[in-house]
N, C-alpha and C positions, 0 to 999 in steps of 0.2 A: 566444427564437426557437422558433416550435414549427418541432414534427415530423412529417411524413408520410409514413405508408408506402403506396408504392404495389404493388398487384399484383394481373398480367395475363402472360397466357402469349404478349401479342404484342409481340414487341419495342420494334416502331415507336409504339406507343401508349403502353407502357411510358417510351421517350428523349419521347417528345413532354411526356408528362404531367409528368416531371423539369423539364423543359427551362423548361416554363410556370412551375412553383412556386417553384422554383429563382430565377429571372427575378426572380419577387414576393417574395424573399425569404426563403423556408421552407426548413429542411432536411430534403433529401430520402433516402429508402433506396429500394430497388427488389427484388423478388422474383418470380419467373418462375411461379409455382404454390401452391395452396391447401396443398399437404404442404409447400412450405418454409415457409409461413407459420403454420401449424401443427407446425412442427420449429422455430420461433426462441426463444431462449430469453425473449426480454421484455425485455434490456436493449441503449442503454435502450427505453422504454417509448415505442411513438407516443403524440400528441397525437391522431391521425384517422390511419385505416386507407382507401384508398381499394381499393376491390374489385372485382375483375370478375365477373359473374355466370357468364359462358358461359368457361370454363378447361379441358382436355384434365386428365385425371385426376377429382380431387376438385374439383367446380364453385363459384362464390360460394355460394350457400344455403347447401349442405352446409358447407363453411367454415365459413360465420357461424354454423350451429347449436353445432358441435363450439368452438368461437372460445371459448365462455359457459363450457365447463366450464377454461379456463385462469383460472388465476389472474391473471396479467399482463393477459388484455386484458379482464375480464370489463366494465371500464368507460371500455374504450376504444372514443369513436362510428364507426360504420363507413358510406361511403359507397357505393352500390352501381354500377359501371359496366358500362354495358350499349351494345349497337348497337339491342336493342328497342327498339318504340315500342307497347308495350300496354298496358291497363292489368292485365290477370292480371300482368305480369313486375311491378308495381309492389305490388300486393296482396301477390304471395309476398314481397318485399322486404321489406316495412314490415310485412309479420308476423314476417318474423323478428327484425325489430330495425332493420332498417336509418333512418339518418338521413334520407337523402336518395338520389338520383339524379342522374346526368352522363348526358348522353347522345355517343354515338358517332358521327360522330367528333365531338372535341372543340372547338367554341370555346374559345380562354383565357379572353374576358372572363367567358363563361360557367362555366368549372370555375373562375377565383378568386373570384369572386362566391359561388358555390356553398361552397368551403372557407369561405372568408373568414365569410359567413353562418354557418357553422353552430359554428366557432371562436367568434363572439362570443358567439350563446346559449349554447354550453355555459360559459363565461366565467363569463357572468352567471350561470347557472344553480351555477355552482362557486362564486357570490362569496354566492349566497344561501345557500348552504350552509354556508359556512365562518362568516357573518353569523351565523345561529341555533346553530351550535356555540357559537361566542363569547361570544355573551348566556348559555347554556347552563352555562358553566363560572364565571359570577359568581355569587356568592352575593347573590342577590335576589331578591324575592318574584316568583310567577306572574306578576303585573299587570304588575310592572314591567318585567321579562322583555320583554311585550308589548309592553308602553309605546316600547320602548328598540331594537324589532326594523326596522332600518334599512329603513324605507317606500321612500328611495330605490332601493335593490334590487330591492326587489318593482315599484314604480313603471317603473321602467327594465324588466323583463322584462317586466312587459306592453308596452312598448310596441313590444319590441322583437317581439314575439308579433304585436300587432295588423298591425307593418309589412308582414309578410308577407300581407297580404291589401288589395289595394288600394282596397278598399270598408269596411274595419273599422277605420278610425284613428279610436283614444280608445275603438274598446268598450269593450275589459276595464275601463277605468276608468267608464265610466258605465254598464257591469252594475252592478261594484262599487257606486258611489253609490246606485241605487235600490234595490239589494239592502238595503241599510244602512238606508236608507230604513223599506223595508218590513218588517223587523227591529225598527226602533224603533216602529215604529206596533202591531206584533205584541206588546210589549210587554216585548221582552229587553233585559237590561243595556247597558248604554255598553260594558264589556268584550267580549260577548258579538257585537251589533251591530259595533265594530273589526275582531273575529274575521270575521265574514263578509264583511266588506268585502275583507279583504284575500285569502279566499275566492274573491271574485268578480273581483277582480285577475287571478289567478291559474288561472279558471276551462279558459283556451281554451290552459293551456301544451303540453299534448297537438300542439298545430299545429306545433308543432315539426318535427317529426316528418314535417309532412305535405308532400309535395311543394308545389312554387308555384305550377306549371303547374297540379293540379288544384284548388288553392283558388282560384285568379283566374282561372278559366276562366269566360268570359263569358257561356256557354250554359249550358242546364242540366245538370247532371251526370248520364251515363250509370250503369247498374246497379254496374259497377264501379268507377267513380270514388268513386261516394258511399259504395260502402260502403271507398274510401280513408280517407273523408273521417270514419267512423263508427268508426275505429280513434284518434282523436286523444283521448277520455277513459282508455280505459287505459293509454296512451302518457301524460298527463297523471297520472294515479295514480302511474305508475311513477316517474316526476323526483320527485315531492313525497313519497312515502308515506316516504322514509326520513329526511325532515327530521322527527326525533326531537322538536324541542323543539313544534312546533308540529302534530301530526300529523293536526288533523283538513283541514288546508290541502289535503290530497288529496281530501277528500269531494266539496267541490266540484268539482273536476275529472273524479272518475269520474262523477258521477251527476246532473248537470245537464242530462244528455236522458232523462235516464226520465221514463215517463209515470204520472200517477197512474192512470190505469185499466189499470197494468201492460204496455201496448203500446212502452214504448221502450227503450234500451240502453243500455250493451251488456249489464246484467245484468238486466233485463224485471223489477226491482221493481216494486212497486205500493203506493198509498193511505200507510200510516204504515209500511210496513218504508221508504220511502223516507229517508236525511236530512232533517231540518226545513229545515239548511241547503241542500240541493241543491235543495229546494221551490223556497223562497225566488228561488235564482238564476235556475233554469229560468225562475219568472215574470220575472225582471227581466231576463234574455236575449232573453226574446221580445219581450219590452215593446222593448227596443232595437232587435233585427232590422227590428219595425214601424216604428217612426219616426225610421229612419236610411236611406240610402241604399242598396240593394246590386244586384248585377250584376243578378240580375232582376225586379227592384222598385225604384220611385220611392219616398219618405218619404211614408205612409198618412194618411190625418187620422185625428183623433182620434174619431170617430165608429166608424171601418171597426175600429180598434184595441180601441176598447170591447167593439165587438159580439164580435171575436174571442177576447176574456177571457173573456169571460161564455161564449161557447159553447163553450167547452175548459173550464169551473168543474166539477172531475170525472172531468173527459176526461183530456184533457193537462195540466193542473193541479190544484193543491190549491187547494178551494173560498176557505178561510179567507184564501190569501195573494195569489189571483185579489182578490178583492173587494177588499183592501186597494189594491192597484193600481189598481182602477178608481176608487177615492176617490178615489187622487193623480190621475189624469185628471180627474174631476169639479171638484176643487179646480183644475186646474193652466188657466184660463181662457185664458190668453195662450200654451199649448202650448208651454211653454218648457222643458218636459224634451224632450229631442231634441239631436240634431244640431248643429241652425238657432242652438241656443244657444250654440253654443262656435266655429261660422264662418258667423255670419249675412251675412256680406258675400256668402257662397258661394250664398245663395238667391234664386231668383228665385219671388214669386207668381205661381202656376199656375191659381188659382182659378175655376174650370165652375161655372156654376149654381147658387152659393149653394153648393157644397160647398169642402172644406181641400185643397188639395194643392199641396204645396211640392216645388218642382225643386232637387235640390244642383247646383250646375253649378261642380263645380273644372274 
């Protein structure tokens, strides 16, 4: 059974929030102020801290900063609750750490959904963990190590990544594949190529992190939202970077929006200080972005997608792994890397004037 702590210096919100978790099954505790929750001693330990931002004394932020120097909760996820509706109170949240947001007052189906979510990526994210310790502690070679590193895990946290975005089911997995791809065309080992695959799995785990509300926001993202939305590779760094056995798995997560002409984030590398692996994926993320569906774009043809490699060769991408892409579209006649390939039932032809345009219609 997990555990939730809740705390908030309003009563009523305090009994409600028990009242719900409780209901669904959790064991709950309850705390009136950020100084009793920083006076508790750790045992036992939550499983999720649910938090209120706005508290009479020491407020959530503050909390949560001073929270990082305890031992007991340094790795315990924290939810943030709020009656705000902006996005500055979500920016200050999710820099400090925070997992997610509830908004005030509460729906239930809403605040279980919300626990409920963020219990099972960390789950997975604990089972992948506990997966590469284990391989970690046999005695067998590097490759095998690799060989032996439970795909279903990773498999499963992507997907479980991607669900959170009602436009991006099966990315991580078909970055991954063209990444691999394009790896192997580049000329790196079968070992090496595995590596980045699983890489590119992995790429978007940062989303975690990120509210729902503004990755399936339907419209285009405000100055504040996006830069929400631009905090999800260091949040992605920070889950992976301690997984020991395997530790360039964070590469791709930090550094798959940099730009090769140094214009991108969040650490404005450039050209070859970039990873070769983060190259790689950024092309093979865009490459997806274009011929997948999302909130504000239709599936591009393959013509509009070309031209767009070709004129980012430099720019936003690395020339050598741009052009390699653009073979596999050259080669790829029937445009079957895409979407289209894995729910063709879901497409309708669009097709204007001798041009490609395909409609996903779930």
């Amino acid at each position: 059974m997990y555990r939730i702590m809740v705390v908030d210096d309003d009563f009523l919100y305090r009994k409600a929030a028990e009242h719900i978790l409780k209901g669904a099954g959790f064991e709950v505790s309850c705390l009136d102020s950020g100084e009793s929750l920083l006076a508790f001693a750790g045992s036992p330990v939550p499983d999720l801290i649910l938090l209120d931002i706005h508290m009479g004394g020491i407020d959530g932020l503050e909390t949560m900063s001073r929270l990082k120097g305890l031992g007991w909760a340094a790795a315990v996820p924290v939810i943030f609750l709020t009656a705000d509706d902006d996005a500055e109170t979500e920016t200050l949240g999710l820099s400090a750490g925070a997992m997610d947001f509830i908004k005030k007052p509460f729906v239930p189906e809403v605040l279980l959904l919300r626990v409920e979510h963020t219990l099972e990526l960390l789950r997975l994210q604990n089972s992948l963990q506990t997966e590469v310790e284990r391989k970690s502690a046999e005695v067998i070679s590097e490759h095998e190590k690799n060989e032996r590193l439970s795909m279903q895990v990773v498999v499963t946290l992507a997907g479980a990544i991607d669900a959170k975005d009602t436009y991006t089911n099966g990315h991580s997995e078909r970055v991954a594949k063209y990444a691999s791809l394009i790896a192997r065309r580049a000329g790196y080992s079968a070992k090496k190529c595995e590596e980045i695959r699983m890489m590119g799995l992995l790429h978007d785990v940062g989303k975690i992190g990120v509210p729902d509300t503004v990755i399936n926001k339907p419209f285009r993202l405000t100055d504040e939202e996006y830069a929400i939305i631009k905090t999800h590779p260091v949040m992605g760094y920070d889950i992976l970077k301690n997984i020991t056995e395997m530790p360039q798995l964070a590469i791709g997560a930090r550094w798959h929006h940099e730009r090769y002409d140094g214009g991108g984030y969040p650490d404005g590398l450039a050209g070859e200080n970039i990873p070769p692996e983060a190259r790689i994926i950024a092309v093979a993320d865009a490459y997806d972005a274009m011929s997948s569906r999302r909130s504000y774009h239709e599936v591009f043809s393959q013509d509009y997608i070309r031209s767009e490699l070709e004129t980012g060769k430099g720019t936003q991408f690395d020339p050598k792994f741009a052009e390699i892409m653009i073979q596999m579209i050259n080669e790829d006649k029937e445009y079957k890397m895409r979407i289209k390939d894995v729910y063709p039932e879901r497409f309708e032809d669009k097709s204007r004037n001798g041009g490609e345009l395909w409609i996903y219609t779930q």
